[in-house]
Backbone as CSV, one residue per row, in Angstrom:
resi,resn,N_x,N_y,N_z,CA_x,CA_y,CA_z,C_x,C_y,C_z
1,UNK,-16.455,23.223,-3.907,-16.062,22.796,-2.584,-15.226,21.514,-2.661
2,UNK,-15.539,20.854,-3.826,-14.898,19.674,-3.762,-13.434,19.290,-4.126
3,UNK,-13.264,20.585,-4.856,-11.872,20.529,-5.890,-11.114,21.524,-4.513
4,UNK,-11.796,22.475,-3.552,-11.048,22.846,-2.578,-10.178,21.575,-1.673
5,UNK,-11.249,20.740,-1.059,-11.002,19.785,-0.755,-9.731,18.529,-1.005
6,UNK,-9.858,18.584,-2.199,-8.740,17.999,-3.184,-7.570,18.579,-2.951
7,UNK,-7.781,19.915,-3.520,-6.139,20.622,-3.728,-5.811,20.870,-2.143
8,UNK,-6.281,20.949,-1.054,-5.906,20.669,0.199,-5.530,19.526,0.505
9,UNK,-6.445,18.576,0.045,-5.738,17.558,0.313,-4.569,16.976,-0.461
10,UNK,-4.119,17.461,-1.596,-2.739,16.812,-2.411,-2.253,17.844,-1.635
11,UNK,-2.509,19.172,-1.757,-1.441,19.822,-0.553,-0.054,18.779,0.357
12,UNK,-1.292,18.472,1.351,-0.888,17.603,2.389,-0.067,16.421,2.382
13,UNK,-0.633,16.113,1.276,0.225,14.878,0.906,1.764,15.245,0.670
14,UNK,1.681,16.071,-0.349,2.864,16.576,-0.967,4.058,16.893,0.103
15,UNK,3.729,18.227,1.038,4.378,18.117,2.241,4.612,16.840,3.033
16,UNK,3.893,16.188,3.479,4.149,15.142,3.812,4.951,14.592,3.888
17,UNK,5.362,13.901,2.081,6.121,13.176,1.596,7.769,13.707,1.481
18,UNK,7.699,15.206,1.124,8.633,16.076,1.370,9.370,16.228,2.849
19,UNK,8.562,16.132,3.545,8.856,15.521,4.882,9.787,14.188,4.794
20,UNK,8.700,13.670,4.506,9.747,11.986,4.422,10.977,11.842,3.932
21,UNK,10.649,12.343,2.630,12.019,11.989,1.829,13.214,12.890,2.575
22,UNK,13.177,13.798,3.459,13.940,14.795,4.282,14.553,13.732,5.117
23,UNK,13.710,13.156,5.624,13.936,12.399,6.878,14.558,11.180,6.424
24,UNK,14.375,10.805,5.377,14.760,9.641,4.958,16.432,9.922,4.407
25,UNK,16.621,11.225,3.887,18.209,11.552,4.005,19.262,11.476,4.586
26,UNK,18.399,11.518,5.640,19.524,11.909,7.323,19.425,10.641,7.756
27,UNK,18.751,9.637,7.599,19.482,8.456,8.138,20.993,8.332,8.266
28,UNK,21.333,7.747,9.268,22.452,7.268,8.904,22.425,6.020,8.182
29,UNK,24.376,5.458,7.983,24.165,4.356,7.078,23.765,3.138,7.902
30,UNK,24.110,3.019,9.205,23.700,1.934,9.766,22.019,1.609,9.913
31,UNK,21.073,2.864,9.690,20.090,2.730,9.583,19.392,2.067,8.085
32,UNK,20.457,2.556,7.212,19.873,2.046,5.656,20.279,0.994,5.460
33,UNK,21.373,0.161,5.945,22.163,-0.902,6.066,20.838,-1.786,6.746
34,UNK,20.278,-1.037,8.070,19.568,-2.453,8.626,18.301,-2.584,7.792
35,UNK,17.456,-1.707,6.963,16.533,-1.523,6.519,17.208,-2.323,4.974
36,UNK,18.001,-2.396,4.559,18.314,-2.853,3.579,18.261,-4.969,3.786
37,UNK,18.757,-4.793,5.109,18.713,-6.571,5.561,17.640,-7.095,5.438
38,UNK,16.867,-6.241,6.154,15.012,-6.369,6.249,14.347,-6.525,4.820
39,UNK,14.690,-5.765,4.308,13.902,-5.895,2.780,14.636,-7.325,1.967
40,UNK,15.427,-7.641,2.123,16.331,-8.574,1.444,15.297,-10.069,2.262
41,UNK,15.590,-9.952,3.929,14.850,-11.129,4.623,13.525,-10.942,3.769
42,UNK,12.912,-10.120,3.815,11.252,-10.302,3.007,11.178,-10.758,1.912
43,UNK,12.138,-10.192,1.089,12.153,-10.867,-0.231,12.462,-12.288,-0.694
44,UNK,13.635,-12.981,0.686,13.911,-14.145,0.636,12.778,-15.068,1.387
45,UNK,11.805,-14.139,2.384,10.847,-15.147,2.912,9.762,-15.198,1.777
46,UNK,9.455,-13.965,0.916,8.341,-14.490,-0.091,8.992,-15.497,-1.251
47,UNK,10.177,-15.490,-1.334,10.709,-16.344,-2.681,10.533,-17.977,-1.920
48,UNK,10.411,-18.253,-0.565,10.481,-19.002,0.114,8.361,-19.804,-0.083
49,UNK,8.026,-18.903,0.301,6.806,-19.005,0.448,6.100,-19.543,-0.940
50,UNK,6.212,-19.024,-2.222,5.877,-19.029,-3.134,5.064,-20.483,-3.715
51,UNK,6.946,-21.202,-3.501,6.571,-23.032,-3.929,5.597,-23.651,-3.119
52,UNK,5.137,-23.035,-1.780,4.009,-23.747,-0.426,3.180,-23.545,-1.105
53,UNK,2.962,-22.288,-1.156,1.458,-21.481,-1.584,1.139,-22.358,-3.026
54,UNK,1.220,-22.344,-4.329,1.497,-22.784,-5.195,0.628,-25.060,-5.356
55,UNK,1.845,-25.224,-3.997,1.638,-26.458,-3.645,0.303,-26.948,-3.003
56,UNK,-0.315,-25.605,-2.365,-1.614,-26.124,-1.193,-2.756,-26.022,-2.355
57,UNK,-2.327,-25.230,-2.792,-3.188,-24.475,-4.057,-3.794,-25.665,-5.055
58,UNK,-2.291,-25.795,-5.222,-2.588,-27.056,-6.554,-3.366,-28.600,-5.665
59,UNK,-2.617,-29.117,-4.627,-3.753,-29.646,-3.689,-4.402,-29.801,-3.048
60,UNK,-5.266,-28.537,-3.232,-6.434,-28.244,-2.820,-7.527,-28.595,-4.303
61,UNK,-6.951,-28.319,-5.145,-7.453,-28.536,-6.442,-8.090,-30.286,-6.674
62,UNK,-6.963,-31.056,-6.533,-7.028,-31.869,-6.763,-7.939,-32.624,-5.797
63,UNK,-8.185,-32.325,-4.718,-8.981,-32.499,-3.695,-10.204,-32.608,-3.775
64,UNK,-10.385,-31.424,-4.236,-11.498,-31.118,-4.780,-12.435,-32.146,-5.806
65,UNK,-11.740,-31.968,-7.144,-11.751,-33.128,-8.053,-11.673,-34.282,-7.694
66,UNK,-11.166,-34.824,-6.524,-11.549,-36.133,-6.700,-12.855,-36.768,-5.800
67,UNK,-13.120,-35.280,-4.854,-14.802,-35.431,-4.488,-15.342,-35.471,-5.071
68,UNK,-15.357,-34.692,-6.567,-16.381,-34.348,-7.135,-16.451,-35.628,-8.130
69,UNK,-15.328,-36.564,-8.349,-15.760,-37.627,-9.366,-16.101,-38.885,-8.291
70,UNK,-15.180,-38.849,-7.289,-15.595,-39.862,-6.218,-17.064,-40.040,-5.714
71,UNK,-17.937,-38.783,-6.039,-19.584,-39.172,-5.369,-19.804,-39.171,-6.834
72,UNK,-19.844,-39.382,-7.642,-20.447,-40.094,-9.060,-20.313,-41.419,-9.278
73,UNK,-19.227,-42.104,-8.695,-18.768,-43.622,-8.435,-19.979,-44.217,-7.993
């Protein structure tokens, strides 16, 4: 019952995706053009993000450490 289950369900998937990639043909170009901007903005907001994250990270660290030697004082 379980491997029925399965092969129904990759079934589904499969179509699915076959679906998609159909649909994803017929775009036009102005549609792949704007989807192309979008992915580019994301990529430039995580390359953006990176040095923050990184920065809170590292002082948060240090933060830390200097509670932890500051109540031994």
């Amino acid at each position: 019952m379980k491997n029925a289950k399965t092969m129904v369900g990759a079934s589904v998937l499969g179509a699915v995706s076959m679906m998609a990639m159909s649909a994803h043909a017929a775009l036009p170009t102005e549609a792949t053009a704007a989807m192309t901007a979008i992915g580019t903005g994301v990529t430039d907001a995580e390359s953006a993000a990176w040095p923050i994250i990184g920065a809170a990270l590292t002082a948060g660290i240090v933060i830390k450490l200097v509670k932890r030697f500051a109540n031994k004082v």
